[in-house]
MARBA-3410 file (N, C-alpha, C, O; in Angstrom, 1 decimal):
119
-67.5,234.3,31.5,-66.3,233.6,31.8,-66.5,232.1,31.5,-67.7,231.6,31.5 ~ -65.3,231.1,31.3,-65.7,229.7,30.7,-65.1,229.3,31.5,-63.9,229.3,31.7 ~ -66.6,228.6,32.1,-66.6,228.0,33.6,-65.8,226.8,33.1,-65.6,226.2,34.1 ~ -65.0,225.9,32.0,-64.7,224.7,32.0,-63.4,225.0,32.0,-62.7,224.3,32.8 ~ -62.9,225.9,31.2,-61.4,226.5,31.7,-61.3,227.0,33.3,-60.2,226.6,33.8
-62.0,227.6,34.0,-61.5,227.8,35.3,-61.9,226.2,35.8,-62.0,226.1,37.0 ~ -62.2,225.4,35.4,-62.0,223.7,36.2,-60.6,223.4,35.6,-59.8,223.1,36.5 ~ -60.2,223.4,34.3,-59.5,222.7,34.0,-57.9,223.8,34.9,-57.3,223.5,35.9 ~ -57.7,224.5,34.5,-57.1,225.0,35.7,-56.7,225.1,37.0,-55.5,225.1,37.4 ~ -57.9,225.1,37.7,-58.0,224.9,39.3,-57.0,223.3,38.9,-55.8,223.1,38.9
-58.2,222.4,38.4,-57.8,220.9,38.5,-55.9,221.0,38.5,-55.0,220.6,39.3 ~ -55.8,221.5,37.5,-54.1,221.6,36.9,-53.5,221.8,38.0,-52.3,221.3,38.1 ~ -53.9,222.4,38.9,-53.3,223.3,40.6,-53.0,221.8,41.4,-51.9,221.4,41.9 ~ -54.4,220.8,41.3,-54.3,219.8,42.2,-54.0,218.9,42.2,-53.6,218.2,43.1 ~ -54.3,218.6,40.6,-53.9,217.5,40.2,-52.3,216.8,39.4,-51.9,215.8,38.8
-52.0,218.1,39.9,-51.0,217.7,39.1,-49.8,218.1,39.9,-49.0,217.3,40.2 ~ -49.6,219.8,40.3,-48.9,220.3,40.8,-48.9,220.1,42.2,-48.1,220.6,42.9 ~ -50.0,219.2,42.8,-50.1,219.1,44.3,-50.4,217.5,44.5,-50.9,217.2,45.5 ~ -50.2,216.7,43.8,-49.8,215.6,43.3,-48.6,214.8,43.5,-47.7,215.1,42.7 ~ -48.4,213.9,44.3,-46.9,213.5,44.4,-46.7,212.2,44.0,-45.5,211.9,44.1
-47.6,211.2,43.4,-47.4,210.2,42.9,-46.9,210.4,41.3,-47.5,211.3,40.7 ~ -46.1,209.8,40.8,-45.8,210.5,39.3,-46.8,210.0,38.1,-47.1,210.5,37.0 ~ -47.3,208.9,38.6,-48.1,207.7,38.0,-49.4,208.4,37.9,-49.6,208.9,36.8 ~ -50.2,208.6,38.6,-51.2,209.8,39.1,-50.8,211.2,37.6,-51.2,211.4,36.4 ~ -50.2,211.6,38.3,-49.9,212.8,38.1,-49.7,212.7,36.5,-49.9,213.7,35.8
-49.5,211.7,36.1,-48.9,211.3,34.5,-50.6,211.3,33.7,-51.1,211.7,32.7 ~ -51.2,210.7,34.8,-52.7,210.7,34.1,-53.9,211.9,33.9,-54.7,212.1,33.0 ~ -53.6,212.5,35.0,-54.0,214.1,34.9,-53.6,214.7,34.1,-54.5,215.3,33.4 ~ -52.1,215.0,33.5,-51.4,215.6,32.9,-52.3,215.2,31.1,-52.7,216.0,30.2 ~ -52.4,213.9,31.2,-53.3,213.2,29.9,-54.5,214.1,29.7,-54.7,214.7,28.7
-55.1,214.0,30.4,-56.3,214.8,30.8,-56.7,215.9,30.6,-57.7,216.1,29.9 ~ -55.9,217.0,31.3,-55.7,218.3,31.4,-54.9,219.0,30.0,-55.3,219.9,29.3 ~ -53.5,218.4,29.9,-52.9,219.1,29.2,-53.0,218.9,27.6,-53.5,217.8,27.7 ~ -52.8,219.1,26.4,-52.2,218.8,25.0,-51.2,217.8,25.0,-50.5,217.7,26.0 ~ -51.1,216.8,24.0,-50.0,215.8,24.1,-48.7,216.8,23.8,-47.5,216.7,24.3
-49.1,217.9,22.9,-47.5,218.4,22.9,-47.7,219.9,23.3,-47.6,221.0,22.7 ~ -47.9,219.6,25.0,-48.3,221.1,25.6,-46.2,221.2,26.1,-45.3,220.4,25.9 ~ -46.1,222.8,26.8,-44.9,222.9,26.8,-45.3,223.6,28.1,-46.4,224.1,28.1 ~ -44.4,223.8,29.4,-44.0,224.6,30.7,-42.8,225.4,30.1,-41.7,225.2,29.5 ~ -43.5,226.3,30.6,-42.2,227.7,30.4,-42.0,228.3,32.1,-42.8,229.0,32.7
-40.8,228.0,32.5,-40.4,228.6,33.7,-38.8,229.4,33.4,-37.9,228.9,32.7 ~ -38.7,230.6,34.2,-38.2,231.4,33.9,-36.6,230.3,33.5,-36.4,229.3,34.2 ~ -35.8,230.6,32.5,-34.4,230.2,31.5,-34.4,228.3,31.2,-33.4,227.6,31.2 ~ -36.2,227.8,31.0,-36.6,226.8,31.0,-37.7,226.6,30.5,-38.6,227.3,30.9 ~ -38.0,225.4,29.2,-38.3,225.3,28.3,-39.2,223.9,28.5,-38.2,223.1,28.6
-39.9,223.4,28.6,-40.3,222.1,28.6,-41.2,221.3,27.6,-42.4,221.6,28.0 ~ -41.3,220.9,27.2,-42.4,220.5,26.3,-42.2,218.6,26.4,-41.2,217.9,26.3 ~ -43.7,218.1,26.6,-44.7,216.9,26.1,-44.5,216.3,28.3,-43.9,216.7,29.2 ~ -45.3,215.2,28.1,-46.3,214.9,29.3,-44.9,214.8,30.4,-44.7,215.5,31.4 ~ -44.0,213.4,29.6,-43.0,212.8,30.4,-41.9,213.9,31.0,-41.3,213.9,32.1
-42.0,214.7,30.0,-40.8,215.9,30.5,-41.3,216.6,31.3,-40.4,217.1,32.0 ~ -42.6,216.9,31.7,-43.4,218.0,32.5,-43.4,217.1,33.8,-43.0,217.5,34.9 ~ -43.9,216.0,33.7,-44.3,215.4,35.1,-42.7,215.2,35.9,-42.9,215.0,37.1 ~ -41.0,215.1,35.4,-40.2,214.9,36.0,-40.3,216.2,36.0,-40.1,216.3,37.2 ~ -40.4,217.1,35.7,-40.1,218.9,36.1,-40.7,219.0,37.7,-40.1,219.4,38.7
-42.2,218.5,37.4,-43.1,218.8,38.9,-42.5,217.3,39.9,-42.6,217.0,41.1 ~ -42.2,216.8,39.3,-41.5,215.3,40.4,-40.3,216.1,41.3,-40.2,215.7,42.4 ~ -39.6,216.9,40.8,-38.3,216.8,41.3,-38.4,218.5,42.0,-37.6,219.2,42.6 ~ -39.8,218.8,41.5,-40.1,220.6,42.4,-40.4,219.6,43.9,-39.6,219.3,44.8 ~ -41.7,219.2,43.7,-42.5,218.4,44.3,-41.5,217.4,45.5,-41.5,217.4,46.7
-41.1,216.9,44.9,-40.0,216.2,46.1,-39.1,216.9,46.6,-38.2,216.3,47.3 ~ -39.1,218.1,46.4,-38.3,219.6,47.4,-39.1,220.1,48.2,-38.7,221.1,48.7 ~ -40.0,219.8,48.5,-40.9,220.6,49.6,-41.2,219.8,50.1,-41.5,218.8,49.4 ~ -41.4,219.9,51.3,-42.1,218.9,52.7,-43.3,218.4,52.2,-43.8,218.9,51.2 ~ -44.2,216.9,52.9,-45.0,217.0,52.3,-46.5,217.0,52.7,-47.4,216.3,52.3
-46.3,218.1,53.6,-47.6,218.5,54.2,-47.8,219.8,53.3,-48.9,220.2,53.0 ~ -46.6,220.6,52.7,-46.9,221.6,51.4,-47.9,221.4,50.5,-47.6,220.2,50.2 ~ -49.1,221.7,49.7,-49.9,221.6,48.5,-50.0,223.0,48.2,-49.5,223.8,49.0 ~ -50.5,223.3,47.1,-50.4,224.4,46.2,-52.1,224.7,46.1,-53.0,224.0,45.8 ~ -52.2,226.2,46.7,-53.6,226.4,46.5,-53.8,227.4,45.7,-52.8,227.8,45.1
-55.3,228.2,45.5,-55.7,229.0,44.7,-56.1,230.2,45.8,-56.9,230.2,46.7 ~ -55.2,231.1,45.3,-55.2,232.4,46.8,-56.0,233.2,45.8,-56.1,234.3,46.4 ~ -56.6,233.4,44.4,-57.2,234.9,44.1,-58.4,233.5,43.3,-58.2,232.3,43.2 ~ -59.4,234.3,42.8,-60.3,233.6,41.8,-59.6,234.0,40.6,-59.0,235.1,40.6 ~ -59.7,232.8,39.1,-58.9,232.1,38.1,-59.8,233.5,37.4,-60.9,233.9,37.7
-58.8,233.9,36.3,-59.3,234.6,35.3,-58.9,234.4,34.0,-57.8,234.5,33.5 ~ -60.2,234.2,33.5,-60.0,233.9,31.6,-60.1,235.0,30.9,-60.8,236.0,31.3 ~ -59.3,235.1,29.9,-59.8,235.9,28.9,-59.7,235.4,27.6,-58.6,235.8,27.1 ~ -60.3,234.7,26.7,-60.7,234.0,25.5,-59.8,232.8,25.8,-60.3,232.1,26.7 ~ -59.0,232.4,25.4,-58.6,231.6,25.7,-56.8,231.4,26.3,-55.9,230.7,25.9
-57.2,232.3,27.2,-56.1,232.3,28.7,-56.6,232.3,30.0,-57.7,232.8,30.1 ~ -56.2,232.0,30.6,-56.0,231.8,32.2,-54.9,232.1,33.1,-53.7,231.7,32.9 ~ -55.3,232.9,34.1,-54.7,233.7,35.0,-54.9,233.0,36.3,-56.1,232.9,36.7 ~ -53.7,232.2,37.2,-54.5,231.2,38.4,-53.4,231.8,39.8,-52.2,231.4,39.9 ~ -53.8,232.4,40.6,-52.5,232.9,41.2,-52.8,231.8,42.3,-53.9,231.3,42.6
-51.3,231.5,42.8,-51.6,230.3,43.4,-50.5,230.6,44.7,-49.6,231.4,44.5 ~ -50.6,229.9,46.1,-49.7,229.4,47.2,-48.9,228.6,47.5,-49.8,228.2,48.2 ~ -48.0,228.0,47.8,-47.6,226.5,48.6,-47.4,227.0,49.6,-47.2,228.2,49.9 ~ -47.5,225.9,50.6,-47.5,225.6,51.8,-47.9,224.8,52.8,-47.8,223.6,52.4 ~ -48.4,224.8,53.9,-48.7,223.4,55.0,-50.0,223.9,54.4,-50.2,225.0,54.1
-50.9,222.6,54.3,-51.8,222.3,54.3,-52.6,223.1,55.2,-52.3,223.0,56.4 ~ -54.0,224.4,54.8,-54.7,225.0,56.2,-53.9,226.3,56.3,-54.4,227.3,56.9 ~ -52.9,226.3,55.7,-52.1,227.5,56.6,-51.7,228.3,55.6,-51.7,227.7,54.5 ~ -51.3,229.7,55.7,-51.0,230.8,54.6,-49.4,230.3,54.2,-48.4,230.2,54.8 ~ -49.8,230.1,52.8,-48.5,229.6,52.1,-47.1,230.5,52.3,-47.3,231.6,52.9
-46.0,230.2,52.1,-44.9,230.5,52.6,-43.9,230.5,51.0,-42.7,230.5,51.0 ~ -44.7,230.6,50.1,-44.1,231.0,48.6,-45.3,231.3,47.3,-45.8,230.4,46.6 ~ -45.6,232.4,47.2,-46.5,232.3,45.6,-45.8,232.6,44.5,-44.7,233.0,44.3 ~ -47.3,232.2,43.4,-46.6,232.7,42.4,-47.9,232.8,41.5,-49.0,232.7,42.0 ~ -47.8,233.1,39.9,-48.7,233.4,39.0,-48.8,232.2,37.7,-47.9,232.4,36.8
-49.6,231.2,37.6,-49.8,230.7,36.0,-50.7,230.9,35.5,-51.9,230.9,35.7 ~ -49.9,231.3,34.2,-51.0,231.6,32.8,-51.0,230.3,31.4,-50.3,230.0,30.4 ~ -51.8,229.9,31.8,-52.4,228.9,30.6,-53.0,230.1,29.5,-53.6,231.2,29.5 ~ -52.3,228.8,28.3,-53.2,229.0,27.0,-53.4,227.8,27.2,-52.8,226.9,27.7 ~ -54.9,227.9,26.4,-56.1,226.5,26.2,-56.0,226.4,24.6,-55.8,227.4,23.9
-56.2,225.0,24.1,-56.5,224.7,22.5,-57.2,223.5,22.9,-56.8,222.5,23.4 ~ -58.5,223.8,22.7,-59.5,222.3,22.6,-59.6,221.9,24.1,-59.7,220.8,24.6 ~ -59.8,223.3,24.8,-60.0,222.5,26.1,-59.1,221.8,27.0,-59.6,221.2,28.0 ~ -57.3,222.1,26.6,-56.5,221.3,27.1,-55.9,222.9,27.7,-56.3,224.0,27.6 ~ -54.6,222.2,28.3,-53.7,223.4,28.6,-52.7,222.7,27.6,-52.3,221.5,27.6
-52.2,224.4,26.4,-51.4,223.6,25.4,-49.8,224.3,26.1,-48.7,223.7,25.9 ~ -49.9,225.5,26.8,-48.9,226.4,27.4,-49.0,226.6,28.8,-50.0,227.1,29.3 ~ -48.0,226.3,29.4,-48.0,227.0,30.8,-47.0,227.7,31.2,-45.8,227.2,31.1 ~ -47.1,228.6,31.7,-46.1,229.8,31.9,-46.1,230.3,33.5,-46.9,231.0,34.0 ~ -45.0,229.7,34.2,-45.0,229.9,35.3,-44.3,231.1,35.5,-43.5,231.6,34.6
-44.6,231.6,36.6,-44.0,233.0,37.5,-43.6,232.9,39.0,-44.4,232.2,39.5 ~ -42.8,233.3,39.8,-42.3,232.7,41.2,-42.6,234.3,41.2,-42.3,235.2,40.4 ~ -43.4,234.4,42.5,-42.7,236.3,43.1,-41.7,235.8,43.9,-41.4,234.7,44.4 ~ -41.0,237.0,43.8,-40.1,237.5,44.6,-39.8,237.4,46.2,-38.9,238.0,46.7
END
């Protein structure tokens, strides 16, 4: 397993998606993601840094803000994807919404993210 993809992942969970400064979050996104990476959420299309960080600004400023986003299963790769099942909720306490992202990686970055909400 590539231990630098399950960092850069996890990181993606915290740094970005659990992140409420946009300024912050704009620099992570530098970091972590491809300059011309794209968010796919279900009848939504996103692609490059500025467009992604108002996507998670305007999630992110809908939930209370003792909510952060954790990692409820261990991250799974397989060549170069990632599997990160994740929570929100109060801080400490069993999330109150999950869901599933799968990254593709190019060069170490996340160039795709494909979100999933359960039901």
């Amino acid at each position: 397993m590539n231990k630098k993809l399950i960092q850069i992942i996890e990181q993606h969970l915290a740094k970005i998606w659990s992140e409420r400064n946009p300024s912050m979050r704009l620099k992570a996104l530098d970091s972590l993601y491809t300059m011309d990476s794209t968010l796919y959420e279900v009848g939504e299309i996103i692609t490059g840094h500025e467009l992604i960080n108002n996507k998670v600004s305007a999630i992110v400023n809908h939930v209370p803000e003792d909510f952060v986003f954790t990692k409820v299963a261990p991250v799974m790769i397989n060549n170069n994807v990632g599997k990160l099942l994740w929570g929100l909720g109060p801080k400490g306490k069993p999330p109150v919404s999950t869901g599933t992202d799968i990254a593709i990686f190019e060069n170490e970055k996340i160039k795709s993210l494909y979100v999933f909400l359960d039901e």
